[in-house]
N, C-alpha and C positions, 0 to 999 in steps of 0.2 A: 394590732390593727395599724400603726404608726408602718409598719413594712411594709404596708402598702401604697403609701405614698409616692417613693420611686418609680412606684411600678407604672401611676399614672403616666408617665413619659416616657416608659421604658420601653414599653406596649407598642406605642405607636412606631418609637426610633425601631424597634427592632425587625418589623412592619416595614420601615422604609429602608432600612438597609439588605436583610433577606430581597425583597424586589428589584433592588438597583443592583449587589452584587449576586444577582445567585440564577441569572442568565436565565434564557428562555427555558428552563424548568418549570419558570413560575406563569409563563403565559399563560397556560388554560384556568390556573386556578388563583391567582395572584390579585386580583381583585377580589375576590371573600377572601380570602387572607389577610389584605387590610382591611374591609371591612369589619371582618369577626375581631380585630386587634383593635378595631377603635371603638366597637361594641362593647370589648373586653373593659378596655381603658375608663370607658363608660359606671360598667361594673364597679370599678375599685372604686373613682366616684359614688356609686351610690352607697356604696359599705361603709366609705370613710363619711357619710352625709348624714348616714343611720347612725352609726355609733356617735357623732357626733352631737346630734338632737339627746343622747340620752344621756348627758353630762351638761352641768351647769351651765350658764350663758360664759361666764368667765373663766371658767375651766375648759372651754373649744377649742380653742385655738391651740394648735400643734407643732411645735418644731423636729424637723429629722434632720439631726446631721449627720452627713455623708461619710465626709472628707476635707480635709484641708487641700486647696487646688491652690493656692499662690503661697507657702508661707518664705515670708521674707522680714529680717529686722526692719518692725516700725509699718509691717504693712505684710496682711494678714488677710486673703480672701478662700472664702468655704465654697464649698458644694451644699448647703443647706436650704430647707424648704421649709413653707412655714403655712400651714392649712387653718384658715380660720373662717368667720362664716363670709367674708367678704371674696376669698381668695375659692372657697369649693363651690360658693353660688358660678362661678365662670367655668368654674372647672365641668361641672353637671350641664352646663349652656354649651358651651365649647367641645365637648365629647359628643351629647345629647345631638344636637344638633347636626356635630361634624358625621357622626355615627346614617344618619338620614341622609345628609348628601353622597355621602360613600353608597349608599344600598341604591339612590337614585341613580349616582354615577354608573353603576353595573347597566344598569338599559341605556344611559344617553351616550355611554361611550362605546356600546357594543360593540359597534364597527371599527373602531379604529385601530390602527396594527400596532399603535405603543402604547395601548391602554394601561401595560405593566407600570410603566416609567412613569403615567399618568398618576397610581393609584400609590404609586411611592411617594412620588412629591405631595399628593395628600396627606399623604401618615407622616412624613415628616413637617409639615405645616402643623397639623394636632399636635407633633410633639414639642415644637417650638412654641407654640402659642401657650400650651398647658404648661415648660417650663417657666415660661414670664409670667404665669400669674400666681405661681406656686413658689418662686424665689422669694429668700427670706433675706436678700439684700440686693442693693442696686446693682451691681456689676453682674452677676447671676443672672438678673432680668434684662439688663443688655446683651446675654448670652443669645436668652430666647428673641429678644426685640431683635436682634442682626439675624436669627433662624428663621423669624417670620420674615424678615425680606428677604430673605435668600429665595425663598421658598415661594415667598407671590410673584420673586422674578420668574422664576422656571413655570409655573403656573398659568400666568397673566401672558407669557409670551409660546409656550407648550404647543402649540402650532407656529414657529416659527419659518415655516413657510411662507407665509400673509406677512407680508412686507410691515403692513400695521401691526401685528399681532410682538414683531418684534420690534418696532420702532415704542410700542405701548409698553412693552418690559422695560424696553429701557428707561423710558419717559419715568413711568412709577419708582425703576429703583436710583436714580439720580434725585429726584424730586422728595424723597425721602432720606438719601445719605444724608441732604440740607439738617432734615429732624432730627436726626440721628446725631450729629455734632452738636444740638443742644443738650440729646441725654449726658454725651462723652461728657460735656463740658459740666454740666451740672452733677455729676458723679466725682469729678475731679477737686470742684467747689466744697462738696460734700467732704471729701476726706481732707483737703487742706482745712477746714473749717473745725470739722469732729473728729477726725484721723479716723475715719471709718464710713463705710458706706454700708454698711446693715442696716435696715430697718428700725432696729431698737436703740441704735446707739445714737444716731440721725437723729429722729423722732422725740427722743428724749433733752437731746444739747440744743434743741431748738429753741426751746424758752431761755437760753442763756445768748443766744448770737443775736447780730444786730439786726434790726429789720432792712437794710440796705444790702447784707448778706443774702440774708433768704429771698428776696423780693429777687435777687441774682439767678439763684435759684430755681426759684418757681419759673419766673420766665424761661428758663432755659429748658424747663419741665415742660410748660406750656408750647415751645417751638416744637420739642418731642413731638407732642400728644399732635399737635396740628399736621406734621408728617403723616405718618400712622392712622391717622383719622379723617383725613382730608377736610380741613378745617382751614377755613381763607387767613394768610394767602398762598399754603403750600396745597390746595385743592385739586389742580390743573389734574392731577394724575388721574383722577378714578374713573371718570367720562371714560378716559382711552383703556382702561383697564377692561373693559368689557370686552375687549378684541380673546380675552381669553375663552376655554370651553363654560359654557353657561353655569354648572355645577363651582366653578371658581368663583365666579361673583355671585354666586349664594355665599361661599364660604367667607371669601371676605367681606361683602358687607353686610353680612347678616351679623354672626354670632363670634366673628373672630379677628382679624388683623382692624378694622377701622373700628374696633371697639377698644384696643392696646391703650389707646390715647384718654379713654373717658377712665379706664382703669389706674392706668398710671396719677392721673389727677387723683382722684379720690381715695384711693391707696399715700400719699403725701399729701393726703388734708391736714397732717401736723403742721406741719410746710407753711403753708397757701392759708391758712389758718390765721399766722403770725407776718402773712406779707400782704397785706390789705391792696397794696397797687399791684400785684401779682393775680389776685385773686378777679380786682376789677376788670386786667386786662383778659382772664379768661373768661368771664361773663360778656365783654365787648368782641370777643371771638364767636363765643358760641350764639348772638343774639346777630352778629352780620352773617354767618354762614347759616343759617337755618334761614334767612330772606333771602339769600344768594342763593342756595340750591334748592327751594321751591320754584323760583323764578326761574330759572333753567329747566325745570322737569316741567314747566307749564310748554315750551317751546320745543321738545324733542318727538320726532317721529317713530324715534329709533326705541323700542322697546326698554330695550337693558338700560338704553343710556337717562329715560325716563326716569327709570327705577334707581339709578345710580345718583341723579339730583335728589331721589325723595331720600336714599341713604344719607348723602350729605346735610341735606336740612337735619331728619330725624335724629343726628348725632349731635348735628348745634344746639338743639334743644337739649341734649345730654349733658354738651359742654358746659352750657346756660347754666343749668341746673347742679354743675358740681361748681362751677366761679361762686355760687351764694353760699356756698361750705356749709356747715350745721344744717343748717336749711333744707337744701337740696338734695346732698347728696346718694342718701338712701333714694330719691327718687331717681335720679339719673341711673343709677345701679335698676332700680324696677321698672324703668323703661328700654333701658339697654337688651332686659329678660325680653321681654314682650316680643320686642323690635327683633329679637331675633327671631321670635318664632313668626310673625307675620312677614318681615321681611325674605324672611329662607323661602317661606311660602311662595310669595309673591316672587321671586325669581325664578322657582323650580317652575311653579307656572308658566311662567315666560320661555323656560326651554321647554317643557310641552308644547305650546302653541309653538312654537318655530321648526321641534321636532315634526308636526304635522304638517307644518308648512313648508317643508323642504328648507331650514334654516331662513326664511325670511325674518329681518328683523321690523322693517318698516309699516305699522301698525295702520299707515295708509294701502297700507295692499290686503289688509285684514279683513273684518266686519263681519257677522253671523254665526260667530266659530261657538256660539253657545250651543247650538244644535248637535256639531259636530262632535263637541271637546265636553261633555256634561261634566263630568268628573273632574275636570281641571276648569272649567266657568264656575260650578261651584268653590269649591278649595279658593281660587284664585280670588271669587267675590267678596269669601272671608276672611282673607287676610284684606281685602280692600276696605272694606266695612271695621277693620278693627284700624289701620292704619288711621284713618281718617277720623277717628274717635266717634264711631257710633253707640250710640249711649248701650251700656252691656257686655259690651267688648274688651278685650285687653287694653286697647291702647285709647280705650275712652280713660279708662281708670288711670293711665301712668301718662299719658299727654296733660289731664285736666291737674295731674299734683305738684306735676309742672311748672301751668301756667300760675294756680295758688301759690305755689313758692316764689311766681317772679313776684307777682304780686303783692307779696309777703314781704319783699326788702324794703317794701315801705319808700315813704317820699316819693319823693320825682323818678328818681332812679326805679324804683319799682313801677311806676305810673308806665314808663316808657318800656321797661320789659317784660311787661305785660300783656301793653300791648301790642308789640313783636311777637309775642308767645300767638296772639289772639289770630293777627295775621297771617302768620306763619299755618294758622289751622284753618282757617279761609283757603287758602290756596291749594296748601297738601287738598284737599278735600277738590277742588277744581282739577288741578292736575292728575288727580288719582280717579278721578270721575271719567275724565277725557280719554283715560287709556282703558278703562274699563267699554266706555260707550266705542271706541274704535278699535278695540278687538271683538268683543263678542255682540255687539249689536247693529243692528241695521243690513243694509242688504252686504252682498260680500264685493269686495272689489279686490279679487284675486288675477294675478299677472302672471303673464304665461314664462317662462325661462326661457332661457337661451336659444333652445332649441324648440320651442314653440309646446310645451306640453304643462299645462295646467298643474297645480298643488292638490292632492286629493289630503285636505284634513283628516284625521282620524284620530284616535283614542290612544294616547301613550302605553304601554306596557304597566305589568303591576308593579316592575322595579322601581318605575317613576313615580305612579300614583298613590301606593303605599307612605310614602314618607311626605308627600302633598297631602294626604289626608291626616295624618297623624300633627305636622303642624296646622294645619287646620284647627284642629282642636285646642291647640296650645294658644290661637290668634283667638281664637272665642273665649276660652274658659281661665286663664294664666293671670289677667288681671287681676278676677273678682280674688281668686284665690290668696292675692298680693296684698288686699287690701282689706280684706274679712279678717276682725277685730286687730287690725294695726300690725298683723304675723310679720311681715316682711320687717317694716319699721323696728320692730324689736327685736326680728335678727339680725340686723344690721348693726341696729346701734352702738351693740360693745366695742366695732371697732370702728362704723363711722363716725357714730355720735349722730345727735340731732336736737334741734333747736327749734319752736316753733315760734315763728314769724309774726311778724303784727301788719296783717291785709286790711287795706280800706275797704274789702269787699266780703262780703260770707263764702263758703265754699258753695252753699248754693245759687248764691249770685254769680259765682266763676264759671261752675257747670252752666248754666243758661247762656250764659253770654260763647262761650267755648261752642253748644249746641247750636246755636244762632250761626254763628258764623260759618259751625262744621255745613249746616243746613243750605247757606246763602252761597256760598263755593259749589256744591252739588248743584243746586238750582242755577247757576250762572253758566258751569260746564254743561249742563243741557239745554241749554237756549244756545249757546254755540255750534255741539255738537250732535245734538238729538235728535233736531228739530226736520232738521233737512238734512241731503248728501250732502256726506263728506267727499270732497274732491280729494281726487289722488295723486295730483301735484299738491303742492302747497301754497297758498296765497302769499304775495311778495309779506305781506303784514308792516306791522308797524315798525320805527324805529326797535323800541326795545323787544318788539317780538326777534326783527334778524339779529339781536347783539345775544337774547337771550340762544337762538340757535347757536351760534359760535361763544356759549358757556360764559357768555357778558363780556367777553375780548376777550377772558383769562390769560390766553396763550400771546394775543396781540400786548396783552400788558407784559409778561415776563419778556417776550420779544425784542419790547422797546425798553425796558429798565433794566433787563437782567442778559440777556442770551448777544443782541448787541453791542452794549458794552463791554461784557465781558469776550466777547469776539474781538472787538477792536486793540482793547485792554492787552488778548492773548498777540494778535499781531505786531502791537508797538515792541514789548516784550521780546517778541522773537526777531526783529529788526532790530532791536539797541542788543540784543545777543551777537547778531548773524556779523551787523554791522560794525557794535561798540566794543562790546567783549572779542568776538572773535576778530578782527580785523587790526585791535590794540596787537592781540597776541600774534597773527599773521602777520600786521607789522613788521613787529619786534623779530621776529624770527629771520622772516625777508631781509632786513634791516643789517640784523646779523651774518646772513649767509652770504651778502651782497661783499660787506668786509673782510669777511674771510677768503670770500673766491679774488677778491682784491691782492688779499695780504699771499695767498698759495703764488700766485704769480714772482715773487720775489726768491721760495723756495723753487730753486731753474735747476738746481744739481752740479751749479760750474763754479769750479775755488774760486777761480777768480773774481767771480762776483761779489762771493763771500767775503775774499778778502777788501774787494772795495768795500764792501759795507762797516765791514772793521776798521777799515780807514777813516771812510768817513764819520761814523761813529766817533772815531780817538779824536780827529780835530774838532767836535761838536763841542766835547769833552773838556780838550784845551782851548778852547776861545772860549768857551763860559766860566773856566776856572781864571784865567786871565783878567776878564772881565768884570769878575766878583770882584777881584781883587785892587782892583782898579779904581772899582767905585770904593 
């Protein structure tokens, strides 16, 4: 069974290569080619998930080794993978999931003429993502961590015709090399520290190094995770990442690239464990960016980009929940499950509705599409109903374990991340109301196109609505499953571990209070938006309504701290070059060439010169020798 392992990434790579090298061959059929290859991938996943359950809890976890890929005296890096229950829960989420956006992608990309190229860079995202979570040591999962960016560049930018579409590739993969320098640097840490960056050898020297070591460490873990997961203040990217095809921002912020970050934390909870100001700082992460990116998806018109603030909040709460270590972090892991399935949902919905709409994004041109769109109003309503923690639903059960965990670290510091968790479900629940009530309800306020001819909505294909229905059920039914008698928790625990917390509150005090709020959010979004027409411009609004449209300054912030200076920074630089450096050495040359075309003038070619110069020379000669002698 262990043979199977490789296969999980092999699948997809072999998938992405056959499509990129193997020329319009693969046109007509090259999308179910990757699809059947991540359905396959899928497969080995659940083999290795079966056999698994049927061996002890401490006997699961799997090492395959490969190959030795660096060996060098003193420094030693493998091709090995390591399947345990933490590492094939993503693996089953990240297939599962990718496997549905693949069978969607066959209808929403019908048309396009490089659908081929499209369905490659898919499978090869699956197989970057699936080697980072199946690496059995850090430099391995930097393999994959640089595969997934490779991969949401060509992706996120894949219509590089829309000036945006590529100005947003590039945005994202600059905006993440930043993360990326804290994995390099905390993998480098790691081996000067333990002379090794394996998982077990790490893991284990950690209770021996100094906590100012790790605390090094972990932050540097933490810059990681905040790249990759769009986690303030490396966030700016994801908003613009939408410029990509719809089926991409399912992939990534549903079940795969902005979840790298919550994994990489709780996968080095030995770590974060042992570096308490490491740990605090990623609970002060994940508890500003889950307010940050509520507050943005309460101000966007723009469909995806709506959807792409509630990803960023839904992940800070992930964050939250893996900063409280023991505590948390099985939950952060059972809400990341959920999130994918209601989140994938809720996007794939969104490219329905725009598919009917002749690609409109702006949810003020919408209204009534319930009529039109049954199929995807429903699907759509129950991932909305789960996100928002409607009691019964998946992400009732893994938001509310949540908020009990913040509330669990006790003291003040619990008091307060609390309630920001409590907040945080206020809003989602407003902002996830507002997009529901202005796409499929009320009258329609549909806008004619360029050329004067109305949007006729209709009913996506069965490529689309198949895999909208199936997570459907995963947004309904995935929680209770997670939480009926403690299953999840106890598969977890061998390697996350878990702790239970001392809350000022019961959990059924936390449920109520959570229902209350999820309650008062839906109620507020409909006294706004229910009640009367929606206008199809936008009211000027309030200060923080226009800061929250331009994503609270984000971009104006890095503009003035980061993108200017370092502009001005590049100019001085290239002036004390152009001028200091280069101009020393122009100088000096000039300088020289200036003495020499001097001194060539004395070579005339006539003895006689020559010999006056030897003349005078001899008497130079004798009157200093004279001289000398004199004194």
């Amino acid at each position: 069974m262990n043979s199977l392992i490789p296969l999980l990434v092999a699948a997809p790579l072999a998938g992405a290569a056959l499509l990129l090298l193997g020329g319009r061959f693969f046109d007509r059929f090259g999308h179910w080619l990757a699809t059947a290859l991540a359905a396959l991938s899928f497969g080995f996943g659940l083999a290795l998930f079966s056999d698994m359950l049927g061996r002890p809890a401490e006997e699961r976890a799997v090492t395959k080794f490969l190959y030795t890929w660096i060996p060098v005296n003193g420094f030693q890096a493998d091709v090995s993978f390591l399947v345990d229950q933490l590492s094939i829960t993503f693996v089953l989420l990240i297939t599962g999931v990718g496997t549905l956006i693949h069978l969607y992608s066959v209808g929403y990309m019908a048309h396009d003429e490089r659908r081929r190229r499209f369905f490659a860079y898919l499978n090869l995202f699956l197989a970057a993502m699936v080697l980072l979570v199946i690496a059995d040591n850090y430099l391995l999962l930097y393999v994959g961590w640089e595969g997934v960016g490779l991969a949401s560049y060509l992706l996120i930018g894949f219509w590089q015709h829309k000036p945006s579409a590529a100005t947003a590739a590039k945005k994202a993969f600059i905006v993440n090399r930043v993360g990326d320098m804290g994995l390099s640097i905390a993998i480098m840490l790691m081996f000067a520290e333990f002379g090794s960056f394996a998982f077990g050898p790490v893991f284990q020297g950690a209770g021996q190094a100094s906590e100012g070591k790790l605390t090094a460490i972990g932050l540097m873990l933490l810059l990681a995770a905040c790249g990759k997961s769009a986690q303030v203040p490396l966030q700016s990217w994801l908003g613009d990442a939408m410029e990509g095809p719809t089926p991409v921002s399912a992939l990534i912020h549903a079940a795969t690239m902005v979840t790298a970050g919550v994994y990489l934390i709780v996968r080095s909870g030995a770590i974060f464990n042992l570096a308490p100001d490491a740990q605090t700082a990623v609970v002060v992460v994940g508890a500003v960016t889950l307010l940050f990116g509520a507050i943005v998806g309460c101000a966007k018109d723009d469909i995806k980009k709506a959807l792409a603030g509630s990803t960023m909040s839904q992940i800070g709460y992930m964050i939250l929940a893996a900063g409280l270590g023991p505590i948390g972090y099985a939950f952060a892991i059972m809400h990341l499950v959920t999130h994918g399935f209601f989140k994938a949902g809720l996007f794939l919905g969104a490219g329905s509705v725009m598919h009917g709409m002749d690609d409109e994004v702006n949810m003020r041109h919408y209204g009534g599409l319930r009529k039109y769109m049954p199929v995807t109003f429903v699907t759509f309503g129950l991932g909305y109903l789960a996100i928002i923690g409607f009691p019964g639903l998946s992400g009732f059960f893994s938001k509310d374990k949540i908020i009990e965990a913040a509330f669990a670290k006790g003291g003040t510091e619990g008091w307060i991340l609390g309630l920001c968790t409590l907040v945080g479900a206020a809003v989602t629940a407003f902002y996830m109301t507002r997009v529901m009530i202005l796409t499929f309800f009320g009258e329609k306020r549909w806008q004619p196109d360029a050329e004067g001819h109305d949007p006729h909505p209709h009913e996506s294909p069965s490529t689309m609505t198949i895999p909208m229905i199936v997570l459907a059920f995963g947004s309904v039914f995935a929680g209770g499953l997670f939480v009926l008698n403690s299953s999840f928790l106890d598969w977890l625990e061998p390697v996350t571990g878990h702790e239970e917390g001392h809350s000022p509150l019961s959990a059924l005090t936390v449920t109520l209070l959570a229902t209350v709020c999820m309650l008062a959010g839906v109620v507020v979004s409909y006294l706004m938006y229910g009640r009367s027409a929606v206008p199809v411009v936008p009211p000027v609004g309030s200060g923080l309504t226009r800061a929250a449209r331009r994503d609270l300054l984000q971009d104006d912030f890095n503009h003035a701290v980061l993108v200017r200076p370092g502009s001005a920074l590049a100019a001085a630089l290239v002036y004390f070059d152009s001028r200091g450096l280069d101009g020393f050495v122009n100088g000096l040359a000039a300088a020289i060439g200036g003495i020499s075309s001097r001194l060539r003038r004395i070579q005339n070619g006539y003895v006689r010169s020559y010999a006056l110069s030897m003349f005078g020379g001899t008497l130079v000669l004798v009157a200093t020798t004279l001289l000398m002698r004199s004194v």
